[in-house]
C-alpha positions, 0 to 999 in steps of 0.5 A: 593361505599360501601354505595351505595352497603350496600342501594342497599342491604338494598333497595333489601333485604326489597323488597324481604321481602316485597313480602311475605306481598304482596304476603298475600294479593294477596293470600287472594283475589285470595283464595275468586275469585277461591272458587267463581268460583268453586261455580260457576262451580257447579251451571253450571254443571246442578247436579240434587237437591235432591228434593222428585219428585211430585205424579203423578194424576192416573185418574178414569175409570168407574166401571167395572163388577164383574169377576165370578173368582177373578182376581189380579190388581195391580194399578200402584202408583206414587212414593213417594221418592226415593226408587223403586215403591210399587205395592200393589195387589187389590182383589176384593169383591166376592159379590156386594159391596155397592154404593161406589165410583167408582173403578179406571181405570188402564192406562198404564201410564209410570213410571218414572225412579227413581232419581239417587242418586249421587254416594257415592265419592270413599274413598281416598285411603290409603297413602303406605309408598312409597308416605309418604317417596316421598312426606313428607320425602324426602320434608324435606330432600330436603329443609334441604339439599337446605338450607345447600347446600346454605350456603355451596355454599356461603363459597364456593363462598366467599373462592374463591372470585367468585362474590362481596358479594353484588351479594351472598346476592341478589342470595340468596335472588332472589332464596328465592323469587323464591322458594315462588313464585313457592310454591304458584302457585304450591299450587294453583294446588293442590301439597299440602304439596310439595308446602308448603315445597318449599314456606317455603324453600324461608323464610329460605333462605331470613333468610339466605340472611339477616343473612349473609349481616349482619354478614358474609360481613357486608354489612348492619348494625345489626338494619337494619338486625333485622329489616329485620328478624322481617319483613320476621318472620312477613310475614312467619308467618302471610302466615301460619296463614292466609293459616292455614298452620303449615307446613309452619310455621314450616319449615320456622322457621326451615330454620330460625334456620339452617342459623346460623349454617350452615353460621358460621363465627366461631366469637363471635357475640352474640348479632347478635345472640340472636336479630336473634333469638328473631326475630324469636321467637317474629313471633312465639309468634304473630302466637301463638296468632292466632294458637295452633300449637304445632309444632311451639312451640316446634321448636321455644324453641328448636332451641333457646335454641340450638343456645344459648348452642352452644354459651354458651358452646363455646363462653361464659366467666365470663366477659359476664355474663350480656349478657347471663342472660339478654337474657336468661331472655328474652328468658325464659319470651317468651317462658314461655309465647308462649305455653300458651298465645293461651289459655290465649287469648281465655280462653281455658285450655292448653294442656298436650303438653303446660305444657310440655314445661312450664316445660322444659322451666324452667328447661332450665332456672334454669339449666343455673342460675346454671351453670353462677351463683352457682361457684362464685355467690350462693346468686345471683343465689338464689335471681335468683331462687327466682325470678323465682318462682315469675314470675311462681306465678304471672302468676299462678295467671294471668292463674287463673283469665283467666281460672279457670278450667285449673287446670293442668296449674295451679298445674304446675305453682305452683309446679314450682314457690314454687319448685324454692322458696324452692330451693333458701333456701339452695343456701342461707345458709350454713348450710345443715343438719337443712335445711335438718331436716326442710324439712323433718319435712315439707313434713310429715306436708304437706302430712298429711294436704294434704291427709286430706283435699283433697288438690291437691295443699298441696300435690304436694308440699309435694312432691316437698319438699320432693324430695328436702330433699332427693336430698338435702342428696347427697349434702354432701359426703361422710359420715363419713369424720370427724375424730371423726367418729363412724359407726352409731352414727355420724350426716350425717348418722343421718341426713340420717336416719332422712330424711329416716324415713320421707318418710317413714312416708309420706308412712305410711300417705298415705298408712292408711289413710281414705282420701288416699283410692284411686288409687292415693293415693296408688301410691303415697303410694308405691312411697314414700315406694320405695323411703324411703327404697332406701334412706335408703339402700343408707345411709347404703351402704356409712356408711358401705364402711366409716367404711370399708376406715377407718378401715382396713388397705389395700384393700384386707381387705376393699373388704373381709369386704365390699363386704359380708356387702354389700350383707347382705344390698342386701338381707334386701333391697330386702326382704322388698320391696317383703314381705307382709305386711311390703311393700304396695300391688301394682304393682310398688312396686312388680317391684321394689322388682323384680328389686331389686332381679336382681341387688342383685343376678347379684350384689353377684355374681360379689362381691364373686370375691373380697372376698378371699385373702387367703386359706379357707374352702370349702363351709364352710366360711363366704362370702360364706354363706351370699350369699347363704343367700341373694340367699335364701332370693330370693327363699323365696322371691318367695315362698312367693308372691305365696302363698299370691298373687291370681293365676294369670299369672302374679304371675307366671311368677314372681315367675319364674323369682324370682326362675330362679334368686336364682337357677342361682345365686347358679349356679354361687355361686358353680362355683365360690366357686370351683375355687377361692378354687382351685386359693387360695389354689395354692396361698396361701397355696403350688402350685398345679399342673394344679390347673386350671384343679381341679377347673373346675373338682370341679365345675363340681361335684357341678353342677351335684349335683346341678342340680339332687337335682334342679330335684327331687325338680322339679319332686316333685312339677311339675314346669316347669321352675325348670326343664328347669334349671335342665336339663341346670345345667346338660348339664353344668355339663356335658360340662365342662369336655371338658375342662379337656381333656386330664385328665391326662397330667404325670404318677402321678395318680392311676387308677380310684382313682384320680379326674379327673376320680371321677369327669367325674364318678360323673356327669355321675352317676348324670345323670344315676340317674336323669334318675332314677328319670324321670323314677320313680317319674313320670307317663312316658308320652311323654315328661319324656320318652324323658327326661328319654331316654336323661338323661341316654343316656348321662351318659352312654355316658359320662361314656363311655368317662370318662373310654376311656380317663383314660384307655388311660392315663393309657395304656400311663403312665403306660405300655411302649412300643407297649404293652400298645398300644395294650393294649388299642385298646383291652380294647376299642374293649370291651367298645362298647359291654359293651355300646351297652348292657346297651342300649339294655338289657331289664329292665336295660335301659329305654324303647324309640327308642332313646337308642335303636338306640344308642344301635344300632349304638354302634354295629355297629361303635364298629364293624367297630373299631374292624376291624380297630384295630385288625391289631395292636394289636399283639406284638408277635407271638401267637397261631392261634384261641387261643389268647388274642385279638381273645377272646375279638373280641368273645366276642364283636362278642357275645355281638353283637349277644345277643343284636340283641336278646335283640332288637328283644324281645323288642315291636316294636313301628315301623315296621321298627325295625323288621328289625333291628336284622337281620341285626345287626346279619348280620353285625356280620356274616360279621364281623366274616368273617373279624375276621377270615381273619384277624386273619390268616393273623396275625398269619403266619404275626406274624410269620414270623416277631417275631418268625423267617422267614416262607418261603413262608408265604403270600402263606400259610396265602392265602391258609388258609384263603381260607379254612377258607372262605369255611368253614365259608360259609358251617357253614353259609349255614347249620345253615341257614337251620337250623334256617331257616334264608334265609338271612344267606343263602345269605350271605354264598352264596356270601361268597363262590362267592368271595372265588371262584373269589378269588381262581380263580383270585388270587390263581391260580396267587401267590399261588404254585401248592400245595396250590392251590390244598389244596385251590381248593379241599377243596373249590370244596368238601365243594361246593359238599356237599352244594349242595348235602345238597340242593338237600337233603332239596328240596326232604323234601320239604323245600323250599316250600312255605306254604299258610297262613292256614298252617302256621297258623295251624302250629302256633296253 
């Protein structure tokens, strides 16, 4: 039973791989009938030729008398083309003309309409990316997903034993051929590119069908399975060759590399394996003879060798190395072959594309020799490698004789098989150091023969030699592992030194002579400069970490004596590959120096974190000074490429990226430097309390006299981008004090005399003088009066903030008990006066709306904290108007006052500020009335609490409070008469409303019989006289209104 299934198999199998051949044929000769027919149609259709159309004949007519005025004819003439019909006007001869022929006769002939010319086609619209995704994308998606879904679909089946594995295969099998059927008839109807997809997707799945009868049932033999394979690779291929479809191909073969991963068996099958995928690759290397379908090149190399690292890195053991060499020769020779065996057969240059996988291919080759060959077998790997360079040499040679202008191909073959030659010396012997020696005396030989006899092929072996030497350094390390060893004068370091040099000789040789002054020749220059300097760089650093191992005893010493080292190596690294002219001129070196500079500057920042292991100086230490040497040597770095590269945007923006890295890394120098001082005097020297607090203080007085200098240097020569970095190393300053919040957390400190407070006081004061210096040192356009305004608003500020919270700390530590409370409430009730006069006394802040507002806006909330705060700031009992806190609340009621006075006398930019004084006087009307309600309140408030119990004190505190509202309104009305302020006027008018709404409302209701007549009496004489006042003005004629020529007299 089993042997029939396995030639039912065999027998359906080969018939479905037979029907793509069939399917060729018929395809080929239904193609030739259906352009036939399509002729055909054409030719019925009855479309017009365009032909030039025949003249028509214009008969005579007898001479006609001569007209006494001269008349237009316009004879009517046949057209000659396609173009509309010219009439060319006649006129006639005003005497009589001699005997001529006679004049032709106009008939009214028709005129034929011209041809009508085809309309051009309408241009084929353009594909949105909505159809791209619709058409191609999920095309593919569908057919990879079909082609997984079958091979999950036969785990499924064979997991649950559903059908025999007979009817799996002829499922899978049926449906490939279904799925071709239905490609190539949809083809026919014009679905282009989704037919393509589905005819490709029916030869993945007649893989899929062979691979797994093979070798997932085993139902036919491997020989019948690669026979099968080469006969579906074969008519895959030989229908995308013959329906010049890539996209055929090309998903065939994908499908043809998808069925063995997605039906694996998880087993050991190599030779299944790799015969499978030699089917496939011979079909590609026979559609390569026919078609330069990059596509299927690269897939076919990609997916083999894939497949064959999925096996090898799973499956391979010693024991199989012949199997995998043998195949991975197989495997190399094809695909060595494929990519360029279209341009051997037609003589044709090969493509970039095609030396590209030339080299990959050799690459994938030697990478594999390496991995079975180099741990056990180094000399065979070397007669390996050998061999390889050969075969490249060889078809070198064969490539030369077929087309003797591909010169790329040439040089690549070359390349590849004297690199692989040169790379089997050292497999070969021990010895590295004289190897190394020679080639580096090699690479200096051969780029001078090179360069001077104009040689492509010398030169690209220069470099490949000399690529080896260096590569060859790294071989042995590392340095110094000898016990005899001595920094510098040990041979590894020589060697090193050695191999240096020669690049930079191969530099020099490329850089100054004649035959190298090309573009070329000054890139190979800056390569060979980059590379010989960074050689040389690396030799120190592991030379120096060598010494450092050696030598010092534990690591804290290592790393103080590593890091500096290495940083001093950073600085001379970067030094040389910016500064003309020790380096060549070019752009890629430039770059590399830029690079450079980054690394280094981002590389001393992170070192100066492991450099301190005990207490030190501050500023004045070692580590510190070589980074701010290697800092330096970025600024004159800069400096440098300004003033001897021409003015161009890109010179600036480099010298702006060089700047910004040495301020940025003196930024971070100074932080650094402030808090490991701080860390190691708490560790090594005696503990500190709250040291945490000092190092962030610290670094907040470096940077505020970081950033002014950063300033000054900026204002002095106008870059922009010294004073962006500036203004953030300001505004860090500045933010960094946050973290010092509170300043003061026990009564160990002095007033005013401690660093916290020294700390916030100087920064403010940096940026105070930063104003001064955008104030001064430039002409004030728009931008500086910004800077001018935002500078000095923020000192002010943080001075502001610096004295509240120390005045806090003080009130707190230092005065017990609810009197150091008071005592500060009193103290913050004058700062706001204070802050508002810096910000609005003329000449003292600068001119802008910005410090005018906030000169405002103190006033204002410094009012409203007055208010609030005056209720807790009696301790005792007082005397009524004469006290303390009522002096302080006068004298922010003045300061107000003097400030609307000060806004008024300024110019007004906007009218709105016109305003501004009235109501600033306004609010301070209003806060004196609430001071003085306040402040009667208090006064019977305090009385009764501290100086013994008042009898009906609330009574008495009502009624005073009355008097004084009445009062206050009647001064308000007659100093509004007299300044001639309505407003004020106003206000004492509502004044006096709520005083009476007050008497009547409230009074009348708590206040005994005696006080409600002092209230009422004294209210109702001072709203008599006021009225009386009124009536007195408007006799005067006070309230009349004057027209403008009065006011305008009365001005003059």
């Amino acid at each position: 039973m089993d042997g029939l299934a396995g030639v039912l198999i065999i027998l359906a199998i080969g018939v479905l791989a037979a029907g793509p051949l069939a399917l060729i044929l018929t395809l080929v000769l239904f193609s030739k009938i259906g352009k036939l027919e399509e002729k055909m149609r054409w030719l019925s259709s009855g479309r017009p030729v365009s032909a030039p159309p025949r003249p028509f004949p214009v008969p005579t007519a007898p001479p006609a008398p001569q007209p006494t005025q001269p008349t237009m004819e316009t004879p009517v003439t046949a057209p000659k083309a396609p173009p509309p019909v010219k009439h060319v006007p006649t006129t006639p001869q005003a005497s009589p003309p001699p005997p001529a022929p006679p004049a032709p006769k106009v008939f009214d002939v028709p005129i034929p309409p011209p041809p009508v010319s085809k309309p051009a086609a309408p241009k084929r619209p353009r594909v949105g990316l909505e159809q791209k995704i619709g058409t191609t994308v999920a095309l593919i998606a569908g057919i990879i997903t079909v082609i997984v879904g079958v091979g999950f679909f036969l785990k499924y089946v064979y997991d649950h034993a559903w059908f025999g594995p007979t009817a799996r295969v002829c499922v899978v099998a049926v449906g490939g051929l279904a799925a071709m059927i239905v490609g190539e008839v949809t083809r026919r109807r014009g679905y282009e590119i989704v037919a393509k997809g589905t005819a490709a997707m029916g030869f993945a799945l007649l893989y899929a069908a062979v691979f797994s009868a093979s070798r997932v049932y085993f139902l036919i033999e491997t020989q019948t399975a690669f026979v099968l394979a080469i006969a579906i690779t074969a008519g895959a291929m030989a229908y995308a060759v013959a329906l010049n479809e890539v996209v055929i191909a090309f998903l065939s073969l994908l499908g043809g590399y998808l069925s063995p991963i997605v039906i694996t068996t998880g087993q050991n099958l190599a030779m299944p394996l790799f015969s499978y995928l030699l089917a496939l690759a011979a079909g590609a290397l026979g559609c390569a003879m026919f078609r330069r379908w990059r596509a299927v090149n690269w897939i076919t190399m990609v997916g083999t060798y894939l497949l064959y690292t999925g096996w090898f890195e799973k499956f391979y053991t010693p024991d199989q190395m012949p199997l995998a060499l043998s195949w991975l020769g197989v495997f190399g020779g094809l695909f060595l072959l494929q990519p360029i065996l279209y341009g051997l057969k037609q003589q044709i240059a090969a493509r970039a594309e095609d030396v590209g996988l030339v080299v990959a291919n050799s690459v994938a080759v030697f990478y594999y020799l390496w991995r079975i060959l180099y741990a056990e077998h180094p000399q065979a790997q070397a007669f390996a490698a050998a061999t390889v360079g050969a075969v490249h040499l060889l078809l070198m040679a064969a490539v030369m004789v077929r087309c003797r202008d591909d010169r790329k191909l040439h040089a690549a073959l070359g390349v590849l098989g004297t690199a692989f030659i040169t790379v089997a010396i050292p497999l070969h012997f021990a010895a590295l150091n004289p190897t190394l020696l020679s080639w580096s005396v090699q690479a200096v030989a051969l780029t001078y023969i090179g360069i001077r006899y104009r040689s492509l092929w010398t030169k690209a072996m220069a470099v490949i030699v000399t690529a080896i030497a260096a590569a060859g350094l790294f071989y042995h390390l590392p340095l110094g592992g000898t016990e005899s060893f001595r920094i510098v004068f040990n041979a590894p370091f020589g060697t090193w030194m050695f191999v240096s040099a020669a690049v930079l000789v191969c530099h020099t040789l490329w850089r100054f002579m004649a035959e190298a002054k090309d573009t070329d020749g000054r890139f190979a220059a800056e390569i060979a400069y980059i590379v010989g300097v960074l050689l040389m760089a690396v030799g120190c650093t592991m030379e120096w970490f060598a010494y450092c191992d050696r030598f010092f005893d534990n690591d804290p010493a290592q790393d103080a004596a590593f890091w500096p080292g290495m940083i001093v190596i950073a600085a001379a690294l970067t030094a040389v590959l910016l500064t003309r002219p020790v380096c060549p001129k070019g752009r890629l070196v430039r770059t590399s120096g830029v690079l450079t500079a980054f690394a280094g500057s981002l590389f001393t920042a992170l070192a100066m974190m492991g450099v301190y292991h005990s207490a030190f100086h501050l500023f004045f230490n070692i580590p510190f000074a070589l980074a701010s040497l290697y800092a330096a040597v970025v600024l004159l770095c800069a400096w440098h490429i300004r003033r001897i590269d021409d003015k161009t945007p890109q010179r600036d923006q480099v010298t702006a990226a060089m700047g910004i890295m040495g301020v940025g890394l003196l930024f971070v120098l100074l932080a650094e430097q402030g808090y490991w001082y701080w860390y190691c005097q708490n560790k090594f020297a005696q503990p500190i309390t709250n040291w945490q607090a000092s190092a962030v203080q610290t670094v907040a007085i470096c940077w505020a006299a970081f950033g002014l200098g950063l300033l000054t240097v900026a204002l002095k020569f106008d870059r922009l981008w010294l004073k962006a970095a500036a203004v953030l190393t300001a505004a860090a300053s500045a933010a960094i004090l946050l973290w010092t919040i509170p300043l003061h957390t026990s009564d160990d400190f002095r007033l005013m005399l401690n660093l916290p407070f020294v700390a916030w006081l100087t920064v403010a004061a940096a940026l105070v003088a930063g104003h001064g210096l955008w104030r001064t040192m430039k002409i004030a356009d728009l931008d500086q009066r910004s800077m001018t305004q935002i500078y000095y608003a923020a000192g002010v500020l943080l001075a502001a903030v610096g004295w509240t919270m120390e005045w806090y700390a003080h009130c707190r530590w230092h005065v017990t008990g609810s009197v150091g409370e008071a005592n500060f409430l009193l103290g913050t009730m004058l700062l706001p006066a204070a802050v508002m006069m810096v910000f609005l006394a003329q000449p003292l802040p600068p001119k802008g709306e910005l410090v005018r507002t906030l000169g405002v806006l103190a006033a204002l909330g410094g009012a409203v904290f007055t208010v609030i705060a005056r209720k807790d700031v009696h301790t005792a009992a007082f005397a009524l108007f004469l006290n303390v806190p009522f002096a302080v609340t006068a004298v922010f009621v003045a300061a107000m006052m003097a400030g609307a006075w000060c806004v008024r006398r300024a110019v007004y930019t906007k009218k709105n500020w016109e305003k501004v004084p009235a109501i600033m006087v306004l609010a301070g009307l209003v806060l004196v009335w609430v001071i003085l309600s306040q402040e009667v309140y208090l006064y019977w408030a305090c009385r009764n609490t501290w100086a013994g119990p008042v009898d009906n004190w609330r009574f008495s505190a009502q009624m005073y409070m009355s008097v004084a509202w009445a009062i206050y309104a009647a001064v308000l009305v007659i100093g509004g008469f007299v300044f001639r302020a309505r407003s004020v006027r106003y206000l004492s008018l509502l004044i006096f409303a709520v005083l009476l709404a007050k008497i009547f409302l409230k009074d009348t209701v708590t206040l005994r019989i005696e006080y409600r007549i002092a209230a009422f009496l004294t209210t109702g004489i001072i709203l008599v006289g006021i009225s009386f006042l009124y009536k007195f003005l408007k006799k005067k004629g006070f309230f009349e209104e004057k027209s403008p020529t009065t006011e305008n007299e009365a001005k003059e």
